[in-house]
N, C-alpha and C positions, 0 to 999 in steps of 0.2 A: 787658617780660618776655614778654608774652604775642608780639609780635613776633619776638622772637628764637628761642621753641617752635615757631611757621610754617616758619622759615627753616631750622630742623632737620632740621623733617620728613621722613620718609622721598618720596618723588616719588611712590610704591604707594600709599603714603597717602595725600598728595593728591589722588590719580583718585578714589580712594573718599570721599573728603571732597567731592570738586565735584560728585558724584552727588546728596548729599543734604542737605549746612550751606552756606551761604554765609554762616552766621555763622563758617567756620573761615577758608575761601576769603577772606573779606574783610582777616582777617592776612595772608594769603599778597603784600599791596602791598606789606608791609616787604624782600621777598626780592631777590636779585639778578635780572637778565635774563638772566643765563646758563639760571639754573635752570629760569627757564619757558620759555626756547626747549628746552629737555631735553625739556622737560613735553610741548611741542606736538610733538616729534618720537617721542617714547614712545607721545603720543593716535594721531598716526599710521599710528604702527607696529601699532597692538594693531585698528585700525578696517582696514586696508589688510590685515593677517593674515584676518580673518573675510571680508572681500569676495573675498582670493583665494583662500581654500579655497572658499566657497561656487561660485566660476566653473572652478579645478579638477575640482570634483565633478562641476560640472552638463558639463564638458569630457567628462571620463571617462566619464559615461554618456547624451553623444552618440555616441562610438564607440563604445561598446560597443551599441548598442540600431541603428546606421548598420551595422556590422560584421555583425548579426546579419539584420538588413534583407535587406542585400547577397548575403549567401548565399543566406537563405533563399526571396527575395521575387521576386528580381530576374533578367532574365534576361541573356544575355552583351550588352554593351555597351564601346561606345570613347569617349573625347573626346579628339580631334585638333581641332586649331587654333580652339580656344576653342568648339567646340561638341559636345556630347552626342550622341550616334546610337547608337539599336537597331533590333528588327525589329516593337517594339509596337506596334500599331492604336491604342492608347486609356490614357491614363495609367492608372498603377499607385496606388491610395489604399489606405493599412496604418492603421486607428485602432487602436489598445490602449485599449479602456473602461477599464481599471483605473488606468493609469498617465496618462490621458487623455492619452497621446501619438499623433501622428498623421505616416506618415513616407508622402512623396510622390515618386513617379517618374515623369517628362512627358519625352519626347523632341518629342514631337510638336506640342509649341508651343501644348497645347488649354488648360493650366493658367501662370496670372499670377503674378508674383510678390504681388500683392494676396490673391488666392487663396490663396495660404499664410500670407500674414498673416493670414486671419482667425482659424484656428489660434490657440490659446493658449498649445499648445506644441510643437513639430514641425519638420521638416528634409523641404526637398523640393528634390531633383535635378531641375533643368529643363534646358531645349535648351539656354542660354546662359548659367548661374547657379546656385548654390547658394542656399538661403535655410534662415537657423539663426533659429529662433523663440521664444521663452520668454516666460513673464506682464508681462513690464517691457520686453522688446527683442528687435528683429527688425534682424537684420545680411543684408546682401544680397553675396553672395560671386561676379563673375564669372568663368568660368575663362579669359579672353581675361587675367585681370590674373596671369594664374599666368607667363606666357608661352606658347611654343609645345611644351607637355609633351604627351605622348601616353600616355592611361592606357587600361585594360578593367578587367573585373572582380575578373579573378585578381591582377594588381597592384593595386588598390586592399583587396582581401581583404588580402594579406599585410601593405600598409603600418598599415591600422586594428587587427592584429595587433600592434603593433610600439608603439601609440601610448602605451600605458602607460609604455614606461620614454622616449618622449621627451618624455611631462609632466616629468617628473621634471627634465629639464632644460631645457623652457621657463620654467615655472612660476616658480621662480625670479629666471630673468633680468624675465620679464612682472612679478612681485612688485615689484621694486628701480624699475621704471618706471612702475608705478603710485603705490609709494609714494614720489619725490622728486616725483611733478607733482603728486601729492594734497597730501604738504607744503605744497610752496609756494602752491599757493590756502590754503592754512589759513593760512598767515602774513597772504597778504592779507586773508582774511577776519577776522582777529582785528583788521590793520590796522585797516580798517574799522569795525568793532566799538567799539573804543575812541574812535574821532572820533564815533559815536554815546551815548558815555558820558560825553566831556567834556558835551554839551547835557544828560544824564542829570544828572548832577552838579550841575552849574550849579542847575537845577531843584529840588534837593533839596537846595542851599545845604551841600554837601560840599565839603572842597577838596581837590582830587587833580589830581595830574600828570598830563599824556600817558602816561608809561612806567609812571605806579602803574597806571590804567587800560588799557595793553597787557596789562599782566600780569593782571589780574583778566577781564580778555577771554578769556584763552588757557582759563581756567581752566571761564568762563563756558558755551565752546562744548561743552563735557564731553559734554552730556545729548544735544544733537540730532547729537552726530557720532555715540555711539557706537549711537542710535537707529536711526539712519538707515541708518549699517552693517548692523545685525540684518534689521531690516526689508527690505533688498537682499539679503540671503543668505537671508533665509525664502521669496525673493520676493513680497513683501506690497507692492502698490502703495497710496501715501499720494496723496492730493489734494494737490495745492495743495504739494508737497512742499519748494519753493523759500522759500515764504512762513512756511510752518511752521518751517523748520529756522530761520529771523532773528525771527520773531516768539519762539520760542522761548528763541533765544541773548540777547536785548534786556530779556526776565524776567528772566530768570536772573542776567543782572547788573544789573534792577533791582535784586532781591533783593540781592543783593549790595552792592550799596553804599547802602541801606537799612540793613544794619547796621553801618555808619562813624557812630560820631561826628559827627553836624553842627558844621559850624566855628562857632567861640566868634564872638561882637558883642565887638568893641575895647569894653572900658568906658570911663567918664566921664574916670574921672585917667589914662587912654590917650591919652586924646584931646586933652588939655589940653597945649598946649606947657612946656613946662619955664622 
């Protein structure tokens, strides 16, 4: 009875079930596979959602804070054939106290792409490179890989102009490409999971299938996927963040199959041949 209430459940339900029982979760072995590959492509979708607004945003107010730079900061400048040239003596260094943003302009070859790394958070134009900065990741952008485009100021003005409604339709397409490659590591990852739950099992004199065990996996990873999503759209950097997210998911369905049932001992007139 109590299996067949699992198998009902709404899927909304379930997220909010694997958040906090794995005495409910631990039903959820009687269900189909259909339903928890549903499961793991909903967890997906809802974790893949929060990382690409967060990278949206932090998109939008790179140009917007780069656009404002540019006008305000900077003076006339070209990049022909993969290199940066103006008439400055001495890099250009813009901090914002407030926003602890720090926006850099070097034609002159005096500032490293290290140099902007140290930044926590910042964007700096150099002779041969872009460099995009934030609390978790530094992207190194060369304009040699742009090909042989020729920009200045006043075109670059117009185009960071422009960038907002062509979020609108990258975003998107970048969303759909994060979220099929984010999938499928989670399939393998639950793969995985569950060939650690058979040894769980065994241990704890449970008796469960591979596929009861896929599915209580899928359910399992709930807590550190959608953790870890947050945590990357807060930009909160975690230690040890790899260890944590499997030490975490390997709990959670100890817990989980912790409340199964332990398999019955054959008794005596079992044992007795007939």
């Amino acid at each position: 009875m109590k299996g067949s209430v699992s198998i009902k459940m709404n899927i909304f339900k379930q997220l909010g079930k694997s958040i906090y029982s794995p005495k409910d979760v631990a039903l959820f072995r009687f269900q189909g596979i259909g339903k928890t590959i549903g499961y793991v492509f909903l967890l997906m979708f809802i974790s893949t959602l929060i990382t690409s607004i967060s990278l949206g945003m932090d998109f939008l107010n790179w140009a917007s804070i780069t656009n404002t730079k540019i006008i305000n900061d900077l003076p006339n400048f070209e990049l022909k054939n993969g290199i940066l040239t103006s008439e400055i003596k001495s890099p250009i260094i813009k901090e914002d106290i407030e926003s602890g943003f720090t926006f850099i302009f070097d034609t002159t070859g005096e500032v490293s792409a290290s140099d902007v790394s140290k930044h926590s958070n910042a964007i700096g134009l150099l002779k041969k490179e872009a460099i995009l900065v934030n609390e978790t990741d530094s992207q190194r952008l060369p304009y040699s890989s742009f090909g042989n485009i020729t920009l200045n100021k006043d075109t670059v003005v117009g185009f960071t102009d422009k960038l907002d409604s062509i979020v609108l339709v990258i975003l998107p397409i970048l969303f759909i490409f994060i979220y099929l490659f984010q999938s499928s590591l989670k399939f393998i990852g639950v793969s995985f999971l569950a060939l650690i739950g058979i040894m769980v099992a065994k241990q704890m004199n449970r008796k469960l299938r591979y596929q009861n065990l896929w599915i209580l996996s899928a359910y399992a990873v709930t807590i550190p996927t959608l953790f870890f999503a947050i945590t990357d759209a807060l930009k909160i950097t975690i230690p040890f963040a790899f260890l944590l997210y499997w030490a975490t998911a390997i709990i959670v369905l100890y817990l989980i199959i912790k409340e199964i049932p332990k398999a019955k001992a054959p008794s005596n007139e079992e044992q007795l041949p007939e």
